[in-house]
C-alpha positions, -999 to 999 in steps of 0.1 A, spaced: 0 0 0 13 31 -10 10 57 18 35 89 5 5 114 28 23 144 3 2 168 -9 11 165 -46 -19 165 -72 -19 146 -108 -57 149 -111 -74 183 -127 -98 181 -96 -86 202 -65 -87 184 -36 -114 211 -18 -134 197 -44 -125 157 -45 -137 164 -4 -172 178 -17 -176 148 -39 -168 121 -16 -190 138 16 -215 132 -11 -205 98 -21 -214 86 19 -244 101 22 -256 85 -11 -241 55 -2 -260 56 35 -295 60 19 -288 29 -9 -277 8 22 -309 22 46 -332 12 11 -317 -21 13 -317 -27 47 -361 -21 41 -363 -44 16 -347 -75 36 -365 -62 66 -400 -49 59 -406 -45 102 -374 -24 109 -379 6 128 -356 39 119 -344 61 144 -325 91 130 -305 120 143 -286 149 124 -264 165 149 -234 188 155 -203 194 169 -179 221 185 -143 216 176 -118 223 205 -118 260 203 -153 263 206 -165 266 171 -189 253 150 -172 220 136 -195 199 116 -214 172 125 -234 144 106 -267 121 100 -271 91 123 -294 64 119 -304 32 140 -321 4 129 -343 -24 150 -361 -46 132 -374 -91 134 -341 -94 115 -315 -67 120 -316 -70 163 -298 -37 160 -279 -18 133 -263 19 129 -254 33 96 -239 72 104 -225 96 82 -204 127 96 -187 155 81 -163 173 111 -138 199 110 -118 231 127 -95 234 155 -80 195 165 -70 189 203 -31 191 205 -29 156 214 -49 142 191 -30 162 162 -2 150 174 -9 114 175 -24 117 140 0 129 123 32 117 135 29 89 110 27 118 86 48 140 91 51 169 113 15 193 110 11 213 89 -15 240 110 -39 226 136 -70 221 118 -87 188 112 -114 177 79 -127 146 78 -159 129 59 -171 91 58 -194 62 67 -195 38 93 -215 11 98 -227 -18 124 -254 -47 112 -260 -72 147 -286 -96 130 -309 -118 157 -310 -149 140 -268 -167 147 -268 -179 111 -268 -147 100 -227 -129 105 -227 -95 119 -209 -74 100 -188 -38 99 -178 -13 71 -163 20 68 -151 42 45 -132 81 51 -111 107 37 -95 129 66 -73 159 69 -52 161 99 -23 193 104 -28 192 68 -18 157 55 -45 138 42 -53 102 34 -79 73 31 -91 47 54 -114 21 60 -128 -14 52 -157 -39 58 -145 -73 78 -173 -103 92 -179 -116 121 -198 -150 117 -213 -174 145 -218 -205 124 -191 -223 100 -206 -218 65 -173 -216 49 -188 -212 17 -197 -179 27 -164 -166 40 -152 -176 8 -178 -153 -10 -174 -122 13 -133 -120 4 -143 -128 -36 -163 -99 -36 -137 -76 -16 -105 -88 -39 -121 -81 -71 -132 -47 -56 -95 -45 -46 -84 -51 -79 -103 -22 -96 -84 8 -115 -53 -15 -120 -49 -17 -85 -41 -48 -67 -41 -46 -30 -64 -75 -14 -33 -93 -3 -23 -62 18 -54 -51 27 -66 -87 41 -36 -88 57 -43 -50 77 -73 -69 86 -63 -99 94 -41 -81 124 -60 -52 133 -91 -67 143 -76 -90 168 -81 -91 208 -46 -99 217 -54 -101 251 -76 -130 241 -48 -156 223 -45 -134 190 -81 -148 188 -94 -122 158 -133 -106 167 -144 -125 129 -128 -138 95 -115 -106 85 -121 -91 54 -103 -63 43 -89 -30 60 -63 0 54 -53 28 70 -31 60 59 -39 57 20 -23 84 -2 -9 73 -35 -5 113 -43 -35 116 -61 -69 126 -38 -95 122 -72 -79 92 -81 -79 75 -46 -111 89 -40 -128 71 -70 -108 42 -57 -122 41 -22 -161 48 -36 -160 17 -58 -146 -3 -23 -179 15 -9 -203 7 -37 -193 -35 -31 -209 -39 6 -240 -43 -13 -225 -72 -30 -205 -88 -8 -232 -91 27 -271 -88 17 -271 -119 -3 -257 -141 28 -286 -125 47 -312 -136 24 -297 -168 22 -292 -176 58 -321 -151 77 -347 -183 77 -324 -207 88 -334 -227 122 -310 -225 150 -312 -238 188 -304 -223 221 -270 -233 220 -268 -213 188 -278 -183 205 -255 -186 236 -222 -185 212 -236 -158 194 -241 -139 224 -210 -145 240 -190 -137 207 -207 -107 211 -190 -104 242 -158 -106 228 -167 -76 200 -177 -57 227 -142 -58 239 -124 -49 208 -145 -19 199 -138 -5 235 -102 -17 242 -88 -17 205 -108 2 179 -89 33 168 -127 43 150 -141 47 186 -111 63 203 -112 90 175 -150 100 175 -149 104 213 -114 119 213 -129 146 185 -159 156 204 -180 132 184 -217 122 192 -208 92 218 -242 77 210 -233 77 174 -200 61 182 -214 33 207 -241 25 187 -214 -3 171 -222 -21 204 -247 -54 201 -280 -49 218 -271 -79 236 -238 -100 246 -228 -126 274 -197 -128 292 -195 -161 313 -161 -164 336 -136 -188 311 -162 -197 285 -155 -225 261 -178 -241 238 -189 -277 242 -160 -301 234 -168 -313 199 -201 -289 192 -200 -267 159 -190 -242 181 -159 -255 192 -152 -258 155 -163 -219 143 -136 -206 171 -111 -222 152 -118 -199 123 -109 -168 142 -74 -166 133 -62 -160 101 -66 -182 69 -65 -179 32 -99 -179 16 -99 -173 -20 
């Protein structure tokens, strides 16, 4: 992955207006994924918020469009959009940017979508995506991704989620599923539980800048415009499926263990509520239920026994 973070344009777009463009790219992309989120789940029940944000002087400093979903099969969901900028707190610049490069002035810009789908039925794999374009003391770049976290071993499945995600890799003569599974493959990982990973992965980066915002940009939207693709057909196919009690228990304490990495390890959370973000908005990642049981293990020789041993890395396609 290329990650120069210079400032050096080859598109004729500026990059004031490549930002316009992709604000507009999320919120488009939120209402496709809200229309398809209906049509699987006729009964789900929207709950949405627009709200706003001071930076760290004081000032008005954007804010964005949150929405929450409960429904017979979405348990809970949040797909948010924000749009934030001004004045960034002197340690969070810092921290951002000394990856970077020294900053540049202390103002902050940043756009994108995130998204949390907890399903009720354990067949079904929860799943995350986001997508954003920041500007931190100056120096921007790209990040984001879409991984799944699955309860049950249909490995046919896994194997269609990272298709979808290395052709979108591979779009624009790029080729960067290799790299980008492998982000994933160690980010989203409790490593105070064994190394034990929160799903299968999927794809993630962080810190993209090839030098050229437009062309990045239309690089990150097609990324966006495959979570379509790569997670409401394994909903259709798997949302009638039967399941038992002991289903439900694994899914819940699994739960558990997300829980855990989006508080302890997710950089996503620490920056919204390090930014004066909308803390609802950020927690609303977080299952409507989870179980945490002292040393939990799944019965010796169950299915579940088997699924934890897909929570480390493997090749799938």
């Amino acid at each position: 992955m290329k990650n120069k973070t210079t400032d050096t344009m080859t598109h004729p777009l500026s990059n004031h207006t490549v930002q316009n463009l992709f604000a507009q790219f999320v919120r488009n992309l939120q209402d496709e994924i809200t229309s398809e989120i209906k049509k699987v789940d006729p009964t789900i029940q929207i709950t949405e918020d627009l709200w706003e944000r001071a930076d760290d002087q004081g000032q008005q400093g954007g804010g964005g469009r949150t929405r929450a979903f409960k429904g017979k099969i979405f348990e809970n969901a949040g797909v948010n959009t924000s749009l934030v900028f001004g004045a960034a707190n002197e340690h969070f610049l810092k921290r951002e940017t000394e990856r970077v490069g020294a900053p540049l002035n202390n103002q902050m810009w940043a756009t994108g979508i995130s998204l949390i789908i907890h399903p009720l039925n354990p067949r079904v794999p929860t799943v995350h995506m986001n997508f954003r374009l920041l500007e931190v003391g100056g120096r921007w770049w790209f990040g984001g991704g879409a991984d799944l976290t699955p309860f049950y071993p249909y490995e046919e499945d896994f194997q269609y989620f990272h298709q979808v995600w290395k052709k979108a890799c591979s779009q624009s003569g790029r080729s960067v599923y290799a790299e980008f599974k492998k982000n994933c493959d160690e980010y989203f990982v409790n490593h105070h539980r064994g190394q034990e990973m929160r799903g299968i992965g999927g794809i993630f980066f962080d810190f993209y800048n090839t030098g050229d915002m437009a062309s990045d940009s239309e690089f990150v939207q097609g990324l966006g415009r495959s979570f379509i693709e790569s997670y409401f057909p394994l909903v259709k196919k798997r949302m009638n499926d039967a399941y038992d009690s002991e289903d439900e228990d694994f899914q819940l304490h699994r739960h558990g263990r997300y829980v855990e990495f989006n508080l302890l390890h997710d950089r996503g959370t620490h920056f919204g509520l390090k930014t004066n973000g909308r803390t609802e908005s950020i927690l609303i990642s977080l299952p409507h239920r989870c179980k945490f049981s002292y040393n939990y293990r799944p019965k010796v020789g169950s299915i579940h026994e088997k699924m934890m041993s897909y929570y480390f890395p493997r090749e799938w396609v």
